[in-house]
MMTF fields as JSON, N, C-alpha, C and O atoms, coordinates in Angstrom:
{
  "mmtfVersion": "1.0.0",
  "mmtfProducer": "UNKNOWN",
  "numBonds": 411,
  "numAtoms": 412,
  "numGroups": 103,
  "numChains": 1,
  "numModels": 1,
  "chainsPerModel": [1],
  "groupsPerChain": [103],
  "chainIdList": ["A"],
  "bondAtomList": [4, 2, 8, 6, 12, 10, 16, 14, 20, 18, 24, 22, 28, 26, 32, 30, 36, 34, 40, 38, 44, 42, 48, 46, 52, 50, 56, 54, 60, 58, 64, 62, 68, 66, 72, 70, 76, 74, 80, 78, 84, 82, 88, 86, 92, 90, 96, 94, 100, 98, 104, 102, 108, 106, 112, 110, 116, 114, 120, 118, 124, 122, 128, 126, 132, 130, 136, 134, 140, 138, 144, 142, 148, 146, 152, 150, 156, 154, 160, 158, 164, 162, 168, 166, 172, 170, 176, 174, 180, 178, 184, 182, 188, 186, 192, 190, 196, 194, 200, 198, 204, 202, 208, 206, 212, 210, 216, 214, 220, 218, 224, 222, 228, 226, 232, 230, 236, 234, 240, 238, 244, 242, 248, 246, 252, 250, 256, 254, 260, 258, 264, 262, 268, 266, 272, 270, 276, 274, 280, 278, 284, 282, 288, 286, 292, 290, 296, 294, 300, 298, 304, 302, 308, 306, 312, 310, 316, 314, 320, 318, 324, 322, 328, 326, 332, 330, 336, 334, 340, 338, 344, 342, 348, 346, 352, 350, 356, 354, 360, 358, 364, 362, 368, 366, 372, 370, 376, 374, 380, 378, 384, 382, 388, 386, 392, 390, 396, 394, 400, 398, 404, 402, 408, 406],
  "bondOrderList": [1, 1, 1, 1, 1, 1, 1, 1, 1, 1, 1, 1, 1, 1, 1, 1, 1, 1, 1, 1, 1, 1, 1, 1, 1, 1, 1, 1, 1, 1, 1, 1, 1, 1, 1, 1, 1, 1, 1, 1, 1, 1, 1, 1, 1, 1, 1, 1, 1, 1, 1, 1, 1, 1, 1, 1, 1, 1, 1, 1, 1, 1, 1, 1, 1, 1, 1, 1, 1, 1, 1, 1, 1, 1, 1, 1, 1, 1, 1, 1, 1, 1, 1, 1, 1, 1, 1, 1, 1, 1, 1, 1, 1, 1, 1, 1, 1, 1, 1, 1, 1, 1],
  "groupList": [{"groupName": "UNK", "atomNameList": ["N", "CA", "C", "O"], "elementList": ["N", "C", "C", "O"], "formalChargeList": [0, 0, 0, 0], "bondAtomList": [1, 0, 2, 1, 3, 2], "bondOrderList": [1, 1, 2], "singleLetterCode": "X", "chemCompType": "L-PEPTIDE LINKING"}],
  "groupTypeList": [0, 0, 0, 0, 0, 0, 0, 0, 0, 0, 0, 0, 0, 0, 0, 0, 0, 0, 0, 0, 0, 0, 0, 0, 0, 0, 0, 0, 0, 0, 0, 0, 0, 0, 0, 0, 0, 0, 0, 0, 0, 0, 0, 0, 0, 0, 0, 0, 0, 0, 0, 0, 0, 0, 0, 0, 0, 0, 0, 0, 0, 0, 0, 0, 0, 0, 0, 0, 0, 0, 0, 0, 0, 0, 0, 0, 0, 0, 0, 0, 0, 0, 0, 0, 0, 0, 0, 0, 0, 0, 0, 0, 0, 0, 0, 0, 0, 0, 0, 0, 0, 0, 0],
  "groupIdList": [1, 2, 3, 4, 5, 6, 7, 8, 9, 10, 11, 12, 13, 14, 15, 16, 17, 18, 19, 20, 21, 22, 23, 24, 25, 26, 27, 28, 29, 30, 31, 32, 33, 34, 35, 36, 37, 38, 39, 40, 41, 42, 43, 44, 45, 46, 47, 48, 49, 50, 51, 52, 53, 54, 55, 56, 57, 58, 59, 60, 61, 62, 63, 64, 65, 66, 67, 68, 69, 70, 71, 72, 73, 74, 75, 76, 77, 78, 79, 80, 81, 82, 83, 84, 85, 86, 87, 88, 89, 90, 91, 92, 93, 94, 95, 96, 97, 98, 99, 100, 101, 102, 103],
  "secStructList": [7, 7, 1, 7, 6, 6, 5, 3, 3, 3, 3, 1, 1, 7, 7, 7, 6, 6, 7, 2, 2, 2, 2, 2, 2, 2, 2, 2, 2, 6, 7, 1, 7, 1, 7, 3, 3, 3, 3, 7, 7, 7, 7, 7, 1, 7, 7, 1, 1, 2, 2, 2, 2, 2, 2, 2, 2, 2, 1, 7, 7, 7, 6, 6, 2, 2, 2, 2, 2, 2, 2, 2, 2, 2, 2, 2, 2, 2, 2, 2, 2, 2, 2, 2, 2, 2, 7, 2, 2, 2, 2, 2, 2, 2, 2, 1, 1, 7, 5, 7, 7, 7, 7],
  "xCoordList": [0.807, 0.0, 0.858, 0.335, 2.488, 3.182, 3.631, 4.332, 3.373, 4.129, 2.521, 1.479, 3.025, 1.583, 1.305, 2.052, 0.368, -0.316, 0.895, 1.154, 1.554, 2.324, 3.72, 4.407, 4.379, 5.654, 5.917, 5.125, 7.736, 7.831, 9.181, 9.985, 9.676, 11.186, 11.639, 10.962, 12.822, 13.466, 14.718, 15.328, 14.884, 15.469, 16.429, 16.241, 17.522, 18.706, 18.129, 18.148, 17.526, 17.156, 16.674, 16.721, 16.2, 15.231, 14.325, 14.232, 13.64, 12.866, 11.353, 11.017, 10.423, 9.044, 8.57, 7.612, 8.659, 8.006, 6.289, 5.421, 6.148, 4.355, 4.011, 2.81, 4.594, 3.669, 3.778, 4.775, 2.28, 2.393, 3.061, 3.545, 2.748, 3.021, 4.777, 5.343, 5.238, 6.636, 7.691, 8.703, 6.289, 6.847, 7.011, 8.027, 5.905, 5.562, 7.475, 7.988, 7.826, 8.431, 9.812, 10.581, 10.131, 10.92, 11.545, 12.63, 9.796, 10.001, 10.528, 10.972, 10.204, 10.362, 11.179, 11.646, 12.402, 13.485, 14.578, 15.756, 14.181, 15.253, 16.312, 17.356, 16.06, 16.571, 16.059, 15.418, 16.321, 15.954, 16.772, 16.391, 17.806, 18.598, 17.695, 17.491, 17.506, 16.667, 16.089, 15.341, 16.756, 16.01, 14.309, 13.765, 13.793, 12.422, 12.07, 12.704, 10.835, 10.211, 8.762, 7.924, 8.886, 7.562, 6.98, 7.749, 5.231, 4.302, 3.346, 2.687, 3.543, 2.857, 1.154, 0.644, 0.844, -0.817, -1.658, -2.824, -0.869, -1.664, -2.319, -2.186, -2.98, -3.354, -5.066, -5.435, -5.854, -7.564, -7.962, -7.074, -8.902, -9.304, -9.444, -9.075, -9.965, -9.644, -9.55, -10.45, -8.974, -8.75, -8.992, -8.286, -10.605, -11.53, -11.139, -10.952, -11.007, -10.675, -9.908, -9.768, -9.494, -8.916, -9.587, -8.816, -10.994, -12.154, -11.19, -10.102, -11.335, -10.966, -9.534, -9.232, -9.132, -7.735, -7.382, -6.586, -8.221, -8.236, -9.17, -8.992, -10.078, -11.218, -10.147, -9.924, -9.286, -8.525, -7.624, -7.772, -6.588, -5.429, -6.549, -6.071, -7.73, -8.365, -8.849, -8.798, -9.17, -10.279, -10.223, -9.335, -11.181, -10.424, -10.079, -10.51, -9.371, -9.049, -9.999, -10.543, -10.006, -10.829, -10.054, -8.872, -11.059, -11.055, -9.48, -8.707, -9.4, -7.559, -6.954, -5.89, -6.837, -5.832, -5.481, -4.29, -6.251, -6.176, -5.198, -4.456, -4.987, -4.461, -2.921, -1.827, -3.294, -1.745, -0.77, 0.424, -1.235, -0.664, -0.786, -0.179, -1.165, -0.6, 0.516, 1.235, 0.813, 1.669, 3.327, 4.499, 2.695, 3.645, 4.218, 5.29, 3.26, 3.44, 4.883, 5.925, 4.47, 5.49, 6.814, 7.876, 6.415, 7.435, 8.599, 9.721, 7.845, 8.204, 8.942, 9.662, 8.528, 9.223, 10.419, 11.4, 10.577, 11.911, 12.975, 13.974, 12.78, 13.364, 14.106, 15.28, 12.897, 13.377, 14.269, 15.07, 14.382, 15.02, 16.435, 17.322, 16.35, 17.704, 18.267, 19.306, 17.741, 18.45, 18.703, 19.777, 18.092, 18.558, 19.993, 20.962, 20.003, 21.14, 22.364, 23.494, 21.905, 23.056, 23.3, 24.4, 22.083, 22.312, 21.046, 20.303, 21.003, 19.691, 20.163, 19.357, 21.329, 22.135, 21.603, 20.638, 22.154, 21.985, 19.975, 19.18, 19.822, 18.151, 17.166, 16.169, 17.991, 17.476, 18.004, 16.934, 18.872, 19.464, 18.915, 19.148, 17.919, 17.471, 15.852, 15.157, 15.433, 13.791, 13.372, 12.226, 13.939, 13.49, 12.988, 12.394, 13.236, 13.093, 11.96, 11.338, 11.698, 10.389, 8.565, 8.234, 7.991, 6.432, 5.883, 6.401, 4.865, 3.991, 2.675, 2.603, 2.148, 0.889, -0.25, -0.273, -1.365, -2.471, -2.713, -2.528, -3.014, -2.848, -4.131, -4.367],
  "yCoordList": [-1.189, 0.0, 1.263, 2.368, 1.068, 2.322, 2.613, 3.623, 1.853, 1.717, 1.972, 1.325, 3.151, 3.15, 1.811, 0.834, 1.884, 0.564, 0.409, 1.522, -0.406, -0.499, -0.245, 0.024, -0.266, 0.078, -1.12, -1.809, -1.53, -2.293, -2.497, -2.135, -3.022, -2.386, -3.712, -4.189, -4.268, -4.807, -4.058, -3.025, -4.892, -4.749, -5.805, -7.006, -5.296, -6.838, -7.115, -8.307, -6.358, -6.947, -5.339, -4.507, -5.451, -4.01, -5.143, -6.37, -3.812, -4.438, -4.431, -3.815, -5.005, -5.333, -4.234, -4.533, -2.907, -1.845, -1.905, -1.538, -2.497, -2.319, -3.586, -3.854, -4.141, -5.377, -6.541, -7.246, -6.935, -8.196, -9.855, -10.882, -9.367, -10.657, -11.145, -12.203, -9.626, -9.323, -10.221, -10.897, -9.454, -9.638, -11.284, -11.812, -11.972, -13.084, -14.42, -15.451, -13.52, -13.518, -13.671, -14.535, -13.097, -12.337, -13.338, -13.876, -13.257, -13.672, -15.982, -16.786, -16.142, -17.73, -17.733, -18.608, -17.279, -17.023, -16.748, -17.065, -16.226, -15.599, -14.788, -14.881, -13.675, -12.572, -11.812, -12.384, -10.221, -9.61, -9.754, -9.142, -10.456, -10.027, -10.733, -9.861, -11.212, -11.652, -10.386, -9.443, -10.769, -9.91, -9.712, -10.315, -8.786, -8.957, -7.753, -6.802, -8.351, -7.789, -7.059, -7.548, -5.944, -5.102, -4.851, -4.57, -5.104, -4.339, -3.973, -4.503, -2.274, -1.7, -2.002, -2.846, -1.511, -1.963, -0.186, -0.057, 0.625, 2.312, 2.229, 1.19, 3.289, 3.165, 3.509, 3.871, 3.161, 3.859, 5.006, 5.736, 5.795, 6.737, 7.539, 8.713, 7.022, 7.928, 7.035, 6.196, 6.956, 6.156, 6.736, 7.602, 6.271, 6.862, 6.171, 6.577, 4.687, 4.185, 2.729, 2.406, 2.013, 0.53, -0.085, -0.449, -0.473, -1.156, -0.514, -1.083, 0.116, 1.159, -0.058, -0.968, 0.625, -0.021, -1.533, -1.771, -2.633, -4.071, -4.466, -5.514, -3.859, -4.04, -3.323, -4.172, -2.107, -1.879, -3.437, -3.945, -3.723, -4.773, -5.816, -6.861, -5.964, -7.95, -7.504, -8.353, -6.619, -6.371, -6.946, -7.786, -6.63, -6.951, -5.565, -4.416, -6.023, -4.663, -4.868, -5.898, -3.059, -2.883, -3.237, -3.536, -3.111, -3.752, -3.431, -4.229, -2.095, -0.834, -0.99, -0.732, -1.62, -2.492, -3.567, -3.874, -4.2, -5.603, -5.733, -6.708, -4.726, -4.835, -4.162, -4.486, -3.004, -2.881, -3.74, -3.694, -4.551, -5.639, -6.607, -7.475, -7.298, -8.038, -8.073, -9.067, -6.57, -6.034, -6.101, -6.268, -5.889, -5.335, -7.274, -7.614, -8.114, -9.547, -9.737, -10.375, -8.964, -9.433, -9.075, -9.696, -7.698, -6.857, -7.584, -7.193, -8.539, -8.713, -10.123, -10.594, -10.59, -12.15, -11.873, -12.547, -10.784, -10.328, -10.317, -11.017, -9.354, -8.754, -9.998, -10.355, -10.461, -12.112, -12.88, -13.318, -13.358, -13.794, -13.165, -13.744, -11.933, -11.209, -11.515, -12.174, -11.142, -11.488, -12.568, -12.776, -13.928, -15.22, -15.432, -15.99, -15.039, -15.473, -14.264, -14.554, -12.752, -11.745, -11.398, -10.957, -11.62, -10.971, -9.907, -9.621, -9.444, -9.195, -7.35, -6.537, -7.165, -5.228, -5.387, -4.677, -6.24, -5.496, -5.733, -4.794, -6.342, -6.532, -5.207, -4.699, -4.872, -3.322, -2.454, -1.993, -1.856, -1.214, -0.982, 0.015, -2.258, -1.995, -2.057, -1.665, -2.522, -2.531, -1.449, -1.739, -0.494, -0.319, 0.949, 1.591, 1.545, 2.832, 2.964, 3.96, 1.163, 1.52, 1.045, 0.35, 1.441, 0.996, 1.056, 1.768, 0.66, 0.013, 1.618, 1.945, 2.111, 2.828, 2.605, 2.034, 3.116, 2.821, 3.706, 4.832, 3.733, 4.047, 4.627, 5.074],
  "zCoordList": [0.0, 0.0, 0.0, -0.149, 0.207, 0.604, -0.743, -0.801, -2.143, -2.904, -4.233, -4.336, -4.994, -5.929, -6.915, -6.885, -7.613, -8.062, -9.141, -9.598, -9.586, -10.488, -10.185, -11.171, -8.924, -8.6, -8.071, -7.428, -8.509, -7.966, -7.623, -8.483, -6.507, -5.637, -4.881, -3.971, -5.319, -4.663, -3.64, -3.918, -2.417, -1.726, -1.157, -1.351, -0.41, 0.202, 1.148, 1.454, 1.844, 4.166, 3.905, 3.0, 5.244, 6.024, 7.009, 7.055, 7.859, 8.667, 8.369, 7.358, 9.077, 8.864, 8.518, 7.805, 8.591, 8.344, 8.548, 7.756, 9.89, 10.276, 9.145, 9.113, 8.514, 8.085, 8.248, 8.095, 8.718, 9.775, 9.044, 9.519, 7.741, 7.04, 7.31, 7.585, 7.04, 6.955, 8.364, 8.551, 9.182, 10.795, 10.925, 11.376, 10.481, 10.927, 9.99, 10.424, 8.65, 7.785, 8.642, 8.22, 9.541, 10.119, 11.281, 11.502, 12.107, 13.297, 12.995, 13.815, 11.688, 11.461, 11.143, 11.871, 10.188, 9.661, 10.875, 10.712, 11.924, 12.635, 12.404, 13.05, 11.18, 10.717, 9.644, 8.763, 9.595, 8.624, 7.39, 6.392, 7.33, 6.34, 4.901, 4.057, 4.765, 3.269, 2.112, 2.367, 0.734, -0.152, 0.406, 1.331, -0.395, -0.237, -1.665, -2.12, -1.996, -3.634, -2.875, -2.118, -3.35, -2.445, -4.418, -5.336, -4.554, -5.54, -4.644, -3.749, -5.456, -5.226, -5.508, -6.245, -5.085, -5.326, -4.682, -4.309, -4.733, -4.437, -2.913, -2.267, -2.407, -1.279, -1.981, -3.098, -0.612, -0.818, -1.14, -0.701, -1.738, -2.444, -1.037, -1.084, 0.3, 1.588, 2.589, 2.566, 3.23, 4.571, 5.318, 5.835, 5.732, 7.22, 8.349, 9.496, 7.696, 9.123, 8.635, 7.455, 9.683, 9.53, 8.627, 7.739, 8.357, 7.787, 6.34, 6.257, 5.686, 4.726, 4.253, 3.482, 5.174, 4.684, 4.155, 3.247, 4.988, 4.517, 3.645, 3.024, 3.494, 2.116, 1.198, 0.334, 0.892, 0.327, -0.664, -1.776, 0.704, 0.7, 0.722, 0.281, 1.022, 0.732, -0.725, -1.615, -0.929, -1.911, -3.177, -3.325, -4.44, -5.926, -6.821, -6.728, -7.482, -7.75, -9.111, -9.511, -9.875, -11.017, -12.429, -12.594, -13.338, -14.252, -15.062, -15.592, -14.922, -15.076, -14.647, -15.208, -13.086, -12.256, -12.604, -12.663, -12.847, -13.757, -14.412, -14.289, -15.286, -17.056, -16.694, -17.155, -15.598, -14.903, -14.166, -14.461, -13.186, -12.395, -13.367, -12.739, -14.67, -15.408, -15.995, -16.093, -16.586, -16.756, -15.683, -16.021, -14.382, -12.908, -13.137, -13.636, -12.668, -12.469, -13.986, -13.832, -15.34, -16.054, -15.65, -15.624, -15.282, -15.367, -13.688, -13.365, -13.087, -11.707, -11.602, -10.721, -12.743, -13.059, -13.773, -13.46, -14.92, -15.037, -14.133, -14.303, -12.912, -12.267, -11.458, -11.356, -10.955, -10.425, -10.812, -9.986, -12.635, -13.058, -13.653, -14.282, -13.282, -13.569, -12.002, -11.954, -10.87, -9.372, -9.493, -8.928, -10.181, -9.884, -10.764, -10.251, -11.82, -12.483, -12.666, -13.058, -12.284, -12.415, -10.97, -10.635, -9.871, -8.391, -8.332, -9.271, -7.107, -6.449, -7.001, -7.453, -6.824, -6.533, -8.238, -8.521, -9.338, -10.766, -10.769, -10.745, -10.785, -10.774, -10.262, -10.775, -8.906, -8.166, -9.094, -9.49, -9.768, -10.531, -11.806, -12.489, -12.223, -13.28, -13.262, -14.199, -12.241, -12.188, -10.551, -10.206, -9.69, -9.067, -9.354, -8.488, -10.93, -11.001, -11.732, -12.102, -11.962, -13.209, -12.753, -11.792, -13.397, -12.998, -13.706, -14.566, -14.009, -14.986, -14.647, -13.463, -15.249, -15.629, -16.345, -17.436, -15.658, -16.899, -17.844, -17.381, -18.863, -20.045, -20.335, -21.457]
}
């Protein structure tokens, strides 16, 4: 949600940054150091309250989101397969600056 709909950012290690998935990620592993691949997916049109926010992150997205995160998913298996066979630093170097838009 910290990251707009179509962004997408690898990293070497960092910490949970408030997300529980992350935490839980964290706390089984017994360290932060692990790459980690953040997509963006935008935040809610207003965040009144918590409710807001997980119908947001559970929700489905629209029909323009769709056609963007098909796009993000291509653009995200690249990136993957450049960290697997060149390293995680050239992969960030070449996909953390880019994002996918709707058109």
């Amino acid at each position: 949600m910290d990251l707009p709909l179509g962004k997408v950012r690898l990293r070497l290690s960092g910490s949970a940054g408030g997300h529980n998935g992350m935490k839980s990620a964290i706390a089984h592993l017994g360290t932060q150091q692990f790459p980690r691949l953040r997509i963006g997916i935008g935040s809610p049109k207003a965040i009144a309250a918590d409710k807001d926010t997980v119908s947001h992150v559970l929700g489905k997205f629209s029909k323009a989101e769709t056609v963007v995160l098909d796009e993000v998913i291509h653009l995200t298996m690249e990136a993957v397969e450049l960290s697997l066979r060149q390293g995680i630093e050239k992969a960030m170097s070449l996909y953390n600056n880019r994002s996918i838009s709707a058109e």
